[in-house]
Backbone as CSV, one residue per row, in Angstrom:
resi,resn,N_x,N_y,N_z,CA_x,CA_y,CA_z,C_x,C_y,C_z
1,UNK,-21.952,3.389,-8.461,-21.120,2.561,-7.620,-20.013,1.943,-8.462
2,UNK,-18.798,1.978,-8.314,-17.361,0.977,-8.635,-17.717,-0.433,-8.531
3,UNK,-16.843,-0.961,-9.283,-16.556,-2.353,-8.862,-16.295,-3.100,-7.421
4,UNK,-15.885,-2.006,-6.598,-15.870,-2.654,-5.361,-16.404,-2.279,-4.275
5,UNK,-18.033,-1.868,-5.046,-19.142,-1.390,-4.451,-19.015,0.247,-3.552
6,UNK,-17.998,0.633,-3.656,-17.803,2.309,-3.036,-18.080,3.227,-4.101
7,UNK,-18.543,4.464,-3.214,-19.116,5.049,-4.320,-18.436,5.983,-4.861
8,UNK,-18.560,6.548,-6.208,-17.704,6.817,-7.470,-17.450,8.316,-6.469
9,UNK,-18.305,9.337,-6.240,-18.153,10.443,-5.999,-16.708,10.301,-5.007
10,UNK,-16.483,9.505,-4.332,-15.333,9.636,-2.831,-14.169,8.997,-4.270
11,UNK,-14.196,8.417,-4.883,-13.107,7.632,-5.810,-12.515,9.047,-6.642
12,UNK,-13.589,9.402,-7.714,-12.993,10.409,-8.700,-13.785,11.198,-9.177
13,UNK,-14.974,11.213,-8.453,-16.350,12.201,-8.647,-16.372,12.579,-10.143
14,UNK,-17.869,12.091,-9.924,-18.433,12.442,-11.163,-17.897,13.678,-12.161
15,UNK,-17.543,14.759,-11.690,-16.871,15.849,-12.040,-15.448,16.074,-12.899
16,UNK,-15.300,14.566,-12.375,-13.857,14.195,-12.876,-12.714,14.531,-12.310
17,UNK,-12.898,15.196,-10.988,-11.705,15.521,-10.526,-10.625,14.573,-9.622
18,UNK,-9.872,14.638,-10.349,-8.700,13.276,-9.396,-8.348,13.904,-8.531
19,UNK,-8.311,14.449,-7.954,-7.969,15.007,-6.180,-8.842,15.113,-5.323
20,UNK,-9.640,14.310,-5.623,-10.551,13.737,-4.763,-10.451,12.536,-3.895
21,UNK,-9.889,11.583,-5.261,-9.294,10.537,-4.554,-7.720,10.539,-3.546
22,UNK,-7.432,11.152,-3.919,-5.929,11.624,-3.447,-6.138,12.322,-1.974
23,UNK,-7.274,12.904,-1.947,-7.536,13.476,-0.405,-7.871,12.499,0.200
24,UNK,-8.868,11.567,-0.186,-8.996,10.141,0.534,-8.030,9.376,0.785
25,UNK,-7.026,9.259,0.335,-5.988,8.657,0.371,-4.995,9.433,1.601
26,UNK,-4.965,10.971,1.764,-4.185,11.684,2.485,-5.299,11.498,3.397
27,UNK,-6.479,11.650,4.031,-6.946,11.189,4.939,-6.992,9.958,5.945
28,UNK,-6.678,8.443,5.282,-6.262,6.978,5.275,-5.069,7.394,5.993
29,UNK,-4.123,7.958,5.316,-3.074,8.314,5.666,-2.897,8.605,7.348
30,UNK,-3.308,9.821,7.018,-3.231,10.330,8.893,-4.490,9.928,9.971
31,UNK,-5.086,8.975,9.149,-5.746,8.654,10.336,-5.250,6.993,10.755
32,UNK,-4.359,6.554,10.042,-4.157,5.253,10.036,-2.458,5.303,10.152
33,UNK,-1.843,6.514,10.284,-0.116,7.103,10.242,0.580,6.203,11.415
34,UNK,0.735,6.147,12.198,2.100,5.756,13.073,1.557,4.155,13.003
35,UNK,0.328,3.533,12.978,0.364,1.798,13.549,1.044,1.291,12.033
36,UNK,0.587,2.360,10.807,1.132,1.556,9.313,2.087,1.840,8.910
37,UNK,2.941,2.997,9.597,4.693,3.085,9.338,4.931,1.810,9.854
38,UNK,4.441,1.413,11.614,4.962,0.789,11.894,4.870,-0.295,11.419
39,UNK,3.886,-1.238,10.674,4.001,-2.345,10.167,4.974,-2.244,8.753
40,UNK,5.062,-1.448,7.788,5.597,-1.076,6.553,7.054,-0.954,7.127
41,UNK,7.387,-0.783,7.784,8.936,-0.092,7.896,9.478,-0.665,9.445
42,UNK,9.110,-0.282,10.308,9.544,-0.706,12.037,9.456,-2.266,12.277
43,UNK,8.496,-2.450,11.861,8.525,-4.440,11.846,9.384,-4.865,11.256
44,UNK,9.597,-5.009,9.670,10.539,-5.537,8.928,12.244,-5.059,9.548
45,UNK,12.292,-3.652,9.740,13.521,-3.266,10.206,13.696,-3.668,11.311
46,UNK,12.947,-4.105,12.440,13.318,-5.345,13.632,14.054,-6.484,13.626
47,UNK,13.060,-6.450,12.480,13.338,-8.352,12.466,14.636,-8.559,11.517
48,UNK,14.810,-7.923,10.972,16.371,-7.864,10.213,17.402,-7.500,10.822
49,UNK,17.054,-6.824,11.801,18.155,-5.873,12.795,18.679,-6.978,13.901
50,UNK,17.454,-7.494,14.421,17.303,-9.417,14.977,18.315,-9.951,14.716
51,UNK,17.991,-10.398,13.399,18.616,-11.596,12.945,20.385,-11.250,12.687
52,UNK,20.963,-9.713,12.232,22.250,-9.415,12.181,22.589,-9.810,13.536
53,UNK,21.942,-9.581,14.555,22.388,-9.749,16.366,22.589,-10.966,16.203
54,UNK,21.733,-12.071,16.007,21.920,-13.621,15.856,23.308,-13.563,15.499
55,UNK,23.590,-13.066,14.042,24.413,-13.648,12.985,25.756,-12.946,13.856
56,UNK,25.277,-11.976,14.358,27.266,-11.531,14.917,27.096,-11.856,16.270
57,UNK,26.655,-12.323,17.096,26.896,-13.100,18.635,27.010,-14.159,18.640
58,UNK,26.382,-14.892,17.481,26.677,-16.544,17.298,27.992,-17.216,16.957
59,UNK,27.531,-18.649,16.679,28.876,-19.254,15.920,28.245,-19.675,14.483
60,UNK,28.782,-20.659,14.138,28.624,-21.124,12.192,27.195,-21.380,12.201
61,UNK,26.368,-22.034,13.113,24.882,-22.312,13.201,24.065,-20.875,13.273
62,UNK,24.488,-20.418,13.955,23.654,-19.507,14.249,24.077,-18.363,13.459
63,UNK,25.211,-18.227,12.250,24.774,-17.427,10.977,23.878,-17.705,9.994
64,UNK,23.849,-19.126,10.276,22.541,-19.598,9.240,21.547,-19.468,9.272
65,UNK,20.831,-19.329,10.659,19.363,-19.018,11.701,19.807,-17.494,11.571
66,UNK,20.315,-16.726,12.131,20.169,-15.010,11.666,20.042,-14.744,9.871
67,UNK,20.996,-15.162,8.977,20.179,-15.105,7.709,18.868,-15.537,7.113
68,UNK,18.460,-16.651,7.956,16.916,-16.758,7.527,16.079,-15.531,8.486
69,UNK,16.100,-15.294,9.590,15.524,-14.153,9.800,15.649,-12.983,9.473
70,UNK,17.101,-12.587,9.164,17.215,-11.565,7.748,16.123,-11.805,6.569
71,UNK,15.958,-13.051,6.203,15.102,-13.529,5.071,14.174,-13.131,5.257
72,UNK,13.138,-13.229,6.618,12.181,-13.481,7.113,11.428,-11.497,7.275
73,UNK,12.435,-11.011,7.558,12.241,-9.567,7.872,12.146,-8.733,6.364
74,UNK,12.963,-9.023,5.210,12.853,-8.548,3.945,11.764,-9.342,3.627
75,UNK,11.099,-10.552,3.806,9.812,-11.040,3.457,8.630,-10.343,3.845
76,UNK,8.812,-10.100,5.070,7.818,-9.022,5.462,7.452,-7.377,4.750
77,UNK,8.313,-7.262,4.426,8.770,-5.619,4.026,8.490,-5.971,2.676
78,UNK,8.273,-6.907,1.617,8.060,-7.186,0.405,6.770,-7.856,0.145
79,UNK,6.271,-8.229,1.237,5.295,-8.304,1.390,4.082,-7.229,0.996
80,UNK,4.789,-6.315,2.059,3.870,-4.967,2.309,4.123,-4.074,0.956
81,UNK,5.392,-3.971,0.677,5.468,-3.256,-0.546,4.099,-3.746,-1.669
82,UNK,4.451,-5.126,-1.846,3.490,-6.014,-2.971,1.765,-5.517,-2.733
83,UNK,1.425,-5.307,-1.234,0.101,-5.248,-1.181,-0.302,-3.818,-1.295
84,UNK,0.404,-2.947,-1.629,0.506,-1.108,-1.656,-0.036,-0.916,-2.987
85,UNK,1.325,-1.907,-4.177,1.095,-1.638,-5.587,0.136,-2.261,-6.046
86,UNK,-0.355,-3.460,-5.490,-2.083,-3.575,-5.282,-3.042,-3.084,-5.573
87,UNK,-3.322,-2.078,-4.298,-3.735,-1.224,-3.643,-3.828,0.111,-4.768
88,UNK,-2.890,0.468,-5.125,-2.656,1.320,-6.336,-3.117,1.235,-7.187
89,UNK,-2.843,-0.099,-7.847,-3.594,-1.114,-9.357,-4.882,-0.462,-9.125
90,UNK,-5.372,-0.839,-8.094,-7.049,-1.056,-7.774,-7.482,0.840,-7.633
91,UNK,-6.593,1.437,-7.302,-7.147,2.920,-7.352,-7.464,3.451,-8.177
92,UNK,-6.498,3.214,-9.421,-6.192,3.804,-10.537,-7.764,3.193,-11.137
93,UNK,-7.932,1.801,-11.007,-9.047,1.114,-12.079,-10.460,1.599,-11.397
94,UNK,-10.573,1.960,-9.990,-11.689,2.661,-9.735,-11.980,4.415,-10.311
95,UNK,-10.371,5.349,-10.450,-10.435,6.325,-11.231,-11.035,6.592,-12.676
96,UNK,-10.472,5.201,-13.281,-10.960,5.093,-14.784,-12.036,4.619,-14.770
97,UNK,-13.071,4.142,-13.889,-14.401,3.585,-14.110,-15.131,4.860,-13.744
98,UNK,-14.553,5.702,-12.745,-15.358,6.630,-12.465,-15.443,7.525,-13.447
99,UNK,-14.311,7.972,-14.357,-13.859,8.729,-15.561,-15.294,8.114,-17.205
100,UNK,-14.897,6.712,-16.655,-15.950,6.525,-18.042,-17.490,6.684,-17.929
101,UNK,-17.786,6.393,-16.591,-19.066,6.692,-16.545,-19.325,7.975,-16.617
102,UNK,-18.644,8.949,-15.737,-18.922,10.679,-16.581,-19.291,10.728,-17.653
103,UNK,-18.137,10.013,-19.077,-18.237,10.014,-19.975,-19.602,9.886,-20.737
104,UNK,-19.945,8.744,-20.022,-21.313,8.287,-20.168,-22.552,9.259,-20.095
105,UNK,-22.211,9.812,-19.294,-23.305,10.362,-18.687,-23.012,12.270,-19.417
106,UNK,-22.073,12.332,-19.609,-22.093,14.274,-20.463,-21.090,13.736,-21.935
107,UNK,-20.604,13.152,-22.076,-20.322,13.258,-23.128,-19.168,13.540,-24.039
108,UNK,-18.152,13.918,-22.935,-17.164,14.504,-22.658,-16.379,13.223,-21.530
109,UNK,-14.604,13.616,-21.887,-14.036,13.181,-21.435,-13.608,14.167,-20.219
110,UNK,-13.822,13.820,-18.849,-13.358,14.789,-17.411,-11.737,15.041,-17.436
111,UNK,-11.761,16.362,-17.914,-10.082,16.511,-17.448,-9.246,16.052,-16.538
């Protein structure tokens, strides 16, 4: 078992093969595809798209209220970026735990 209690074989199998994890990942993918474009990309590009409408139908107030929701929409979208490379961090460190315990266990480093 990993550090975050899942088990090594679905991460980077004992075998050592990293495209293991990578199919798990392309699986996540399409089974989780159009609701997480839409939060990653269609949300943030709303709400920025929003706030330009504010900023060019308004007057002097209401460029100030459309740039914070400009703000508000790249907050979102940097958000999501931030929790991906995360997400990544944490893949990679379940790969290398799965990699050393092989090690452990034959003796050999898994190609």
């Amino acid at each position: 078992m990993g550090r975050t209690g899942r088990n090594i074989d679905r991460v980077g199998g004992p075998a050592g093969d990293p495209t293991a994890g990578e199919a798990a990942d392309q699986e996540a993918a399409t089974r989780h595809g159009w609701p997480l474009r839409t939060l990653r990309y269609v949300l943030p590009a709303m709400v920025v798209i929003a706030g330009l409408g504010v900023m060019a139908l308004g007057g002097e107030t209401d460029v100030l209220g459309g740039a914070s929701i400009v703000s508000a929409g790249l907050a979102i979208f940097l958000a999501n970026f931030l929790v991906r490379v995360g997400v990544a961090g944490e893949r990679e460190r379940d790969l290398e735990d799965a990699a050393r315990e092989y090690f452990d266990r034959h003796g050999r480093w898994p190609s």
